[in-house]
Each structure stands twice: as structure tokens, then as C-alpha cells.
C-alpha positions as CSV (number, residue, x, y, z in Angstrom):
1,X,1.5,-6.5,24.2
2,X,4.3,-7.2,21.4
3,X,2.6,-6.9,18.0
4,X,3.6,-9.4,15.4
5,X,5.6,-8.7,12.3
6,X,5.5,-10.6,9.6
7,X,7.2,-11.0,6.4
8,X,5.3,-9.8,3.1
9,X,5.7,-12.9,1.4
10,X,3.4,-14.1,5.1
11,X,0.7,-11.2,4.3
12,X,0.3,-12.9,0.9
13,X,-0.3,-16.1,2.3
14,X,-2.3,-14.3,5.4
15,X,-4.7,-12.4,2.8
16,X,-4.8,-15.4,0.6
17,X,-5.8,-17.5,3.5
18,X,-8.8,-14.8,4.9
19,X,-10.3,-15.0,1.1
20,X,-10.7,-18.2,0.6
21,X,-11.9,-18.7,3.9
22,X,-13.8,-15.9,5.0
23,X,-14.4,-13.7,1.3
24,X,-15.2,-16.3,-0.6
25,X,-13.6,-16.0,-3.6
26,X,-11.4,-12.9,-5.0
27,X,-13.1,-10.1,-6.9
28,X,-11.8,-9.7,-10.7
29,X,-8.2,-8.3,-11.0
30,X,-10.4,-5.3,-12.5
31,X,-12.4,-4.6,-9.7
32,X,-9.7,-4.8,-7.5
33,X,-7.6,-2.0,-9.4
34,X,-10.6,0.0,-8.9
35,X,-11.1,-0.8,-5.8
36,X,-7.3,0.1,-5.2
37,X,-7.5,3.8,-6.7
38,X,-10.6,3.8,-4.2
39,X,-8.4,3.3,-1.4
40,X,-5.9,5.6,-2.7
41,X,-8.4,8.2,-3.0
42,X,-9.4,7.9,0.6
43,X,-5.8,8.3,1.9
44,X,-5.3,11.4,-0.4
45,X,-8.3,12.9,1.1
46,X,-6.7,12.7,4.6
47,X,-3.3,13.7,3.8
48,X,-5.2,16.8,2.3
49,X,-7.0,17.4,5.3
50,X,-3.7,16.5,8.1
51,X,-0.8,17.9,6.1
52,X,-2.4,20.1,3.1
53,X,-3.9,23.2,3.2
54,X,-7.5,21.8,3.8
55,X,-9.7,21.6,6.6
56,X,-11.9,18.3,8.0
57,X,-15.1,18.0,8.0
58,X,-17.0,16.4,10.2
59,X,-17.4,12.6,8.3
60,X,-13.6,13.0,8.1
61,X,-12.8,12.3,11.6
62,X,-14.0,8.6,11.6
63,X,-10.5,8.0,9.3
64,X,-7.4,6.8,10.4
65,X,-4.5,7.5,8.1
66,X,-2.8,3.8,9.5
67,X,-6.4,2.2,8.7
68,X,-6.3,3.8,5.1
69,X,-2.9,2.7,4.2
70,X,-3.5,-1.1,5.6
71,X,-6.4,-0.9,3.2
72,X,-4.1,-0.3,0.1
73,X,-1.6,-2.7,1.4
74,X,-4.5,-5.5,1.7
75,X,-5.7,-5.0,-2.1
76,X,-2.6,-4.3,-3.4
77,X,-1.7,-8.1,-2.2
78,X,-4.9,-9.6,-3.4
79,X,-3.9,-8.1,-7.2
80,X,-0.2,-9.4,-6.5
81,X,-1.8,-13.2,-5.7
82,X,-4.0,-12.7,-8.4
83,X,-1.6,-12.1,-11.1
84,X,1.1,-14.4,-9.4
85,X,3.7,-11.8,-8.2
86,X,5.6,-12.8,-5.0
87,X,5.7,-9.1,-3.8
88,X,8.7,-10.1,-1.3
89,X,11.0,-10.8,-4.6
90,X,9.4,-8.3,-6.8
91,X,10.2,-5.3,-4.0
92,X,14.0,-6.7,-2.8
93,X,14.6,-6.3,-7.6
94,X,13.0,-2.9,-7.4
95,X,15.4,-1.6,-4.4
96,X,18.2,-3.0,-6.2
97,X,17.1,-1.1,-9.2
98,X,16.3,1.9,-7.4
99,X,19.6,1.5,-5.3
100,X,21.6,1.0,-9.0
101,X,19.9,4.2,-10.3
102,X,20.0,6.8,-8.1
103,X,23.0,5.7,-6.3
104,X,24.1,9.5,-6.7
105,X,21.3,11.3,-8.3
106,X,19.6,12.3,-5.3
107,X,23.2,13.1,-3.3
108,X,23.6,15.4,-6.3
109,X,19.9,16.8,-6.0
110,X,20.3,20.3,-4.6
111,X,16.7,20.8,-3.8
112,X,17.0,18.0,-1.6
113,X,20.4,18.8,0.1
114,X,19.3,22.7,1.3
């Protein structure tokens, strides 16, 4: 089974979609940005756990790192259509910017070139 991919400017429109017709309404901008250092939180916890030095517990194994990482995609989008940033436009600037900028910084990085 092929799974679809869509465009980010389509998971604004797919999330914007789902709350209006299934969440009702979005939560304030504020509770949002909580909401997304939640979900950050969570994620850090499992990275801890799979690729740092510490060890699950049990109520850690019901987490899936994809799952976690989905859920700070979907609220970073509703902030994005809640402040009216078009994500797809906003992230092609920032990899020009980044692209501009460290054109040779990071060639030039010895701690990356080892």
C-alpha cells in the first residue's frame, strides 16, 4: 500500500480542515505554544531513553518516536495557520538563508569533517 505524500502547504490545509470540522475551533496561539514544548518534551524523553544514556521504563514503551514527531509537526501547523504563516514559503526563505550562510562554514568545520 503506497502512502500519500503531500505537500506542507496540503498539511496546512489538511489540519485546518480536521479543526474546523472535527476540533471545533483552535485553542489560543498560547496554549498551543505550550502545548508544543509539551510535545517537544515527550520526544526528548524518548530520544533520552533510545539514543542517550538512559534507560525505559515501563510507561515508556507505549511511545513511538514517528508518533511524537507527527505530534509536533500537527501543532506546529495549527500555530503557523493561526498566525497566518504559509510554512511552505516561510521554510523554502529559511533554506535559502541557511544555504547563503553556511555555504562554507560547516565544509570548514573540523569537528564535523573527522
Amino acid at each position: 500500500m503506497n502512502k500519500p505524500e503531500i505537500s506542507i502547504t496540503e498539511a496546512q490545509k489538511m489540519v485546518n480542515h480536521w479543526i474546523k470540522t472535527i476540533g471545533v475551533r483552535y485553542f489560543s496561539e498560547l496554549t498551543n505554544m505550550t502545548i508544543l514544548t509539551e510535545e517537544v518534551g515527550e520526544l526528548a524523553r524518548i530520544m533520552a531513553r533510545k539514543y542517550g544514556d538512559q534507560s525505559f521504563k515501563k510507561s515508556d514503551e507505549k511511545y513511538d518516536l514517528g508518533d511524537e514527531m507527527a505530534d509536533i509537526l500537527w501543532v506546529l501547523i495549527c500555530l503557523a495557520n493561526q498566525t497566518g504563516i504559509d510554512l511552505n514559503e516561510a521554510f523554502v526563505k529559511n533554506m535559502e538563508k541557511k544555504t547563503i550562510r553556511d555555504k562554507e562554514r560547516h565544509i570548514q568545520n573540523k569537528k564535523l569533517n573527522d
